[in-house]
N, C-alpha and C positions, 0 to 999 in steps of 0.2 A: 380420419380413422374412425370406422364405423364400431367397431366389435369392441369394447374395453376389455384391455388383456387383464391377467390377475399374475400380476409380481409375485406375490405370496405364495400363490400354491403352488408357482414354478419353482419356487426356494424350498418348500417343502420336498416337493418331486427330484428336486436336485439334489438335495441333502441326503437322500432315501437313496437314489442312485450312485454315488459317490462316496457314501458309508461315512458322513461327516456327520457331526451332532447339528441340530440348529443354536443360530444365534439368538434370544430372544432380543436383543435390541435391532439387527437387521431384520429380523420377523418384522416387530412393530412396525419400522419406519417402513417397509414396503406394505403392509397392509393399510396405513396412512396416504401410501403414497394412489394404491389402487382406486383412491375413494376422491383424488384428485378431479376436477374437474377438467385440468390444462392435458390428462392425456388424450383425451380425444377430441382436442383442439388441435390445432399446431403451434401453439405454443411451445411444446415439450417442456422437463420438469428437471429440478435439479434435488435429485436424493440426498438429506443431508443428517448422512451416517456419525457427524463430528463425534467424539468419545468424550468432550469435555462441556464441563457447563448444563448438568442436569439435575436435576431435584433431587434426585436420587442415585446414585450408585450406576453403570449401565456395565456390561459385558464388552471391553473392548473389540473392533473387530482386529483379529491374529490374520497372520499367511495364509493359514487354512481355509478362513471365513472368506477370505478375499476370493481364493479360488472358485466356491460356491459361487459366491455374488456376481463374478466374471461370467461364470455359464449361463446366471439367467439373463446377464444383462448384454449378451452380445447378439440378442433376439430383439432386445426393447428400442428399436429407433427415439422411441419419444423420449428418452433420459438421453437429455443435454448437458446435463450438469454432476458432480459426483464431489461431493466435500466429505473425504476422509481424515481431517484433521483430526490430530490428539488421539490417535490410538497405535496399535504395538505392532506397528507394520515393521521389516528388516529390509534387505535386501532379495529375500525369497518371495515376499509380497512385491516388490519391484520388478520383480521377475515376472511375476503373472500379470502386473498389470502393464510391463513394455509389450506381453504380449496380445494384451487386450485391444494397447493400442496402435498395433499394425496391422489388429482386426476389424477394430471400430470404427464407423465414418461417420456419427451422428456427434459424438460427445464435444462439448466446445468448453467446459471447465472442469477442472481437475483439482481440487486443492488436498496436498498431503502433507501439507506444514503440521512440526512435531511429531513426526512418526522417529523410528529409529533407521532409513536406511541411508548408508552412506557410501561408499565411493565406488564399489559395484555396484550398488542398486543406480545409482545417478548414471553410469557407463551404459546400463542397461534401457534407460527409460529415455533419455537423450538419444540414444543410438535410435529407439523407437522412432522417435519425433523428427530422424533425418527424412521417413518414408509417411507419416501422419501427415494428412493436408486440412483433419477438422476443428484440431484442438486450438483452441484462441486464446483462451486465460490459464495460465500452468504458476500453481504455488506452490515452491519445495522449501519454503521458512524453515527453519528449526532444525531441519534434518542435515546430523554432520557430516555433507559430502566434502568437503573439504578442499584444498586447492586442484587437487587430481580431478577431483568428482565435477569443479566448475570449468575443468579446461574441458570434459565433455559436452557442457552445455556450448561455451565459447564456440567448438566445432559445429554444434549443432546449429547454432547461430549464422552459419556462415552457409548452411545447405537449408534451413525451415522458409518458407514464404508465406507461413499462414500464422505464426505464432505472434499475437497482439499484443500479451503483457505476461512479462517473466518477474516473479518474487525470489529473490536466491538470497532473502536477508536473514541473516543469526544461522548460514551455514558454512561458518568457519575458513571460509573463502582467504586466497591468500596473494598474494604481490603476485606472479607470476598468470592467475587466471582472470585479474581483474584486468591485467595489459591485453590479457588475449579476447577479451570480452568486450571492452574498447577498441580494436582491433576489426573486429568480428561487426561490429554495429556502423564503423565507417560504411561499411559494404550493403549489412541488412537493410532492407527499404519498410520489410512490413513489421516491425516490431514497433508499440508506441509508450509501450511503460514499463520499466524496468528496475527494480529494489535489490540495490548492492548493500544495504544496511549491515552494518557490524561485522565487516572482514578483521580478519587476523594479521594486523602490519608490524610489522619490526622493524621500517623504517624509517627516518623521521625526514627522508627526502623530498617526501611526497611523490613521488612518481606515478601514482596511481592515478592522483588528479591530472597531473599534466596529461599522460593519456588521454583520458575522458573529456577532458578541456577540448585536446587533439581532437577528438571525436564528434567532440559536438558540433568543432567547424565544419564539418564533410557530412554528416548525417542530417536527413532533412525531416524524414519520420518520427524520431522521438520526439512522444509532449509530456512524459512523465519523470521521471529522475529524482530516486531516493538516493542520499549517501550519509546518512547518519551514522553518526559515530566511527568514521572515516580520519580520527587524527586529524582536521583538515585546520590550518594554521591560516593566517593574512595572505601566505605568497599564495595556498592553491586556491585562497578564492577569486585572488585578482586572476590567476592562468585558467580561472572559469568565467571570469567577468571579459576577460579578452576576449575569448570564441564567444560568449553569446551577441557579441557586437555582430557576427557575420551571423549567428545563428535566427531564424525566423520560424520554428517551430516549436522550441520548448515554450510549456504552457507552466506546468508545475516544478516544483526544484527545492526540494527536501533537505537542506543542509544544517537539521536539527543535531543538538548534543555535539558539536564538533568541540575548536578551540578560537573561533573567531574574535575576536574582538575587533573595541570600535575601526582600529586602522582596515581593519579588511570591511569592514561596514561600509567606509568611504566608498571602497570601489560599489558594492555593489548599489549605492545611492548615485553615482555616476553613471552605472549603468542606467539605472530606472526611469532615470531623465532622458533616454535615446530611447531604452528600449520597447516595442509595443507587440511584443510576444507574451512574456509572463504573465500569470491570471493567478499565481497561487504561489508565496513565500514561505516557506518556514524555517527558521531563526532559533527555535524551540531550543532553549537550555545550549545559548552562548553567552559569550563574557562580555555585548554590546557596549552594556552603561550606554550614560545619559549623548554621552557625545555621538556615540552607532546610532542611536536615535532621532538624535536630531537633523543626522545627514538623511536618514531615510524618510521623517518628514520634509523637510526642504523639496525633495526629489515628489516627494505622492504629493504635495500641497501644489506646489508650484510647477511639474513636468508632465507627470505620470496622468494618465486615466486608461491603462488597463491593467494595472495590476486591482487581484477583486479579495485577494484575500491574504492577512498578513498575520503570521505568528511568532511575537516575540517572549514565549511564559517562559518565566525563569532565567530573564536576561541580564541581572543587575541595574536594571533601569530602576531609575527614584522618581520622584516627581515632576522637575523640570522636562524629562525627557516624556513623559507619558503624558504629560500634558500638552505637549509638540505635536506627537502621537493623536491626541486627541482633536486638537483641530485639523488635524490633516483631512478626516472624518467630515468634518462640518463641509471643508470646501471641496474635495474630492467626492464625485456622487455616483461614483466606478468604487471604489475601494467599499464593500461592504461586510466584510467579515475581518474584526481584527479580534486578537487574543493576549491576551494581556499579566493573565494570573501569575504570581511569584514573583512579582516586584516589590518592590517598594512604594506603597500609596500611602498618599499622606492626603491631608482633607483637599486640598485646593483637586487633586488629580480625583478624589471620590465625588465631589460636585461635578466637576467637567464627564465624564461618563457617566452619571447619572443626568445630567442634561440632554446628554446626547443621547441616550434613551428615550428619556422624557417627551423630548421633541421630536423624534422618530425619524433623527438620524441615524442612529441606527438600534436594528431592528434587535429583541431580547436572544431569540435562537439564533445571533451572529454572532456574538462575543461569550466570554466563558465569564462572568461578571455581572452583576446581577444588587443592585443599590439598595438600602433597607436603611433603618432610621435606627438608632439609640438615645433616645432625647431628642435633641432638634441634630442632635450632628450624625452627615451620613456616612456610612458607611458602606464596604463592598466584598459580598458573600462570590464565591465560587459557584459555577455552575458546570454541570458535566456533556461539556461542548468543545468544541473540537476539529482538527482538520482530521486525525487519525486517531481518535478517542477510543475504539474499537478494535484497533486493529487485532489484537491476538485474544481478547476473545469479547462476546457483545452479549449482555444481561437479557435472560428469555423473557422477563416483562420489562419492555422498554420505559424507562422513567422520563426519557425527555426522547423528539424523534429523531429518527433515523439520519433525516439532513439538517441536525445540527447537531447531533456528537460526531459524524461524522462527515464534516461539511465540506471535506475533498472531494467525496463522491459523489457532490450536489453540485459540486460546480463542473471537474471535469469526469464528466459521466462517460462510461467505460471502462473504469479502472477496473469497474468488477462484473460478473457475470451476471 
């Protein structure tokens, strides 16, 4: 692309034509964006509009603004990417943007998590994405489409061949569209990452699992699978520890904040001993204790060498178990990120990870832990590191980097745009 186009002054001349005020925050960031150097590369660029996490104050973008921004940008082949997070989008802005995207072929991520639309606007932008062949990364986090608004996606899932990773966590999703969504993924070939996090269940069946369990035997595509905060009890982890015996594609497997304890820990330490798919656990804020621990050492000491990254923070583990934990580390030389914080440490467990540092088993930006002295006895500080440290929103001066508060997207790279 020879000629640098000017974003800006097409947003002014659009505004002017269309009888809309400008935005001064969309102003900004296309006058930033015009001064890019990636557009007249082929790189293309990803605009990021987000409403939240500025110095200051910013002008959310509204329905109205969105209209604007769609006219200049269904000219811009080089904008691949579009993060509209955190701002006061409805259903009316869902609207203009299903229609953006039955007109666009370039844009490959979309992020709208935290706007406000919900169950027509989801009707409307899935319905889109039955006929879209370029959109690859699609995040609808936050916004309450609800169990109606996920059975559209469900369907869209059943006709899209190009969509790689679906976020549909904290949108109020309900028993009915998670069966059709598992359903839906037996079938889909091209989908690889998928975030059911924090549905709406009333059952204490579990049925949801069972599903997805179901699913995961028949699907060979999926390597990512969130389900936090899923009610997920001992029985649905073993009805997930079954299909991944047949399963040879999941990589990562999110089963933070559930209700596991150590009995559902056994299975998956049985698992870990067969299995040579997983590269990435998390465990984050279960009821483990020392016992869940020690089966999951057993299995990475003595079985495993691929799983690469293990989060147990906030699991009631004491010291006997973190210290299991700890030599797993020494003799496994595949397991290189574990995470550890909101246990129970006591000094014998503060020497053994500060050794293991020490010795450069393992490395300071893998673990969230970080060794320090008070007199001669050590002790252990907190660090802001992480498999999903970021997720909903990330600090504009970065204090520690990038892949190690977020060291999901350093190991299975794709998750994001």
């Amino acid at each position: 692309m020879s000629v640098r186009p000017d974003l800006h002054q097409h947003y002014v001349e659009a505004c002017e034509n269309l009888g809309q005020p400008q935005n001064p925050f969309i102003a900004r960031v296309l006058q930033e964006a015009d001064k890019s150097d990636k557009i007249i590369c082929t790189e293309g660029i990803t605009l990021k509009v987000a409403g939240n996490n500025h110095p200051v104050p910013v002008q959310r973008v509204t329905d109205d603004n969105l209209g604007v921004l769609a006219s200049v940008l269904c000219h811009a082949a080089f904008v691949t990417g579009l993060d509209l997070g955190y701002n006061v989008l409805t259903d009316a802005g869902a609207k203009t943007m299903a229609t953006f995207l039955q007109e666009n072929f370039s844009l490959q991520y979309l992020n709208l998590m935290f706007n406000d639309i919900g169950t027509s606007g989801a009707e409307l932008i899935a319905g889109a994405l039955h006929r879209n062949a370029s959109l690859v990364h699609m995040k609808m986090t936050g916004n309450k489409i609800g169990n109606q608004g996920g059975m559209f996606f469900a369907t869209m899932l059943q006709i899209n061949s190009s969509l790689e990773t679906l976020d549909l966590g904290d949108c109020d999703l309900g028993l009915k569209c998670l069966i059709a969504i598992a359903i839906a993924l037996t079938q889909n070939k091209s989908l690889k990452a998928i975030n059911l996090n924090r549905p709406l269940l009333y059952s204490q069946q579990e049925e949801t699992t069972v599903h997805l369990a179901q699913m995961l035997k028949n699907n060979s595509s999926l390597v990512e699978l969130h389900l936090s905060k899923h009610e997920m009890k001992n029985f649905g982890v073993e009805r997930l520890c079954e299909a991944l015996y047949e399963n040879s594609s999941l990589k990562y497997l999110d089963l933070s904040c559930n209700k596991i304890t150590s009995d559902g820990v056994k299975f998956l330490g049985e698992l870990l001993k067969r299995n040579q798919t997983l590269e990435i656990l998390d465990l984050n804020a279960n009821r483990i204790e020392d016992a869940g621990a020690m089966y999951l050492s057993e299995a990475l000491t003595l079985h495993n060498r691929t799983l690469q990254a293990l989060s147990v923070v906030s699991c009631s583990i004491s010291g006997k178990g973190l210290e299991a934990l700890s030599n797993s580390i020494k003799s496994n030389m595949v397991l290189s990120y574990i995470y550890v914080w909101g246990n129970k440490f006591d000094e014998a467990t503060c020497m053994s990870f500060s050794k293991l540092i020490k010795m450069g088993h393992l490395k300071p930006n893998c673990t969230d832990v970080a060794p320090y002295k008070v007199g001669e006895q050590v002790q252990l500080a907190e660090l802001s590191h992480g498999l999903q440290k970021h997720y909903y929103w990330a600090p504009r001066h970065r204090v520690v980097p990038d892949s190690a508060a977020n060291a999901s997207l350093e190991i299975a790279a794709g998750s994001e745009h």
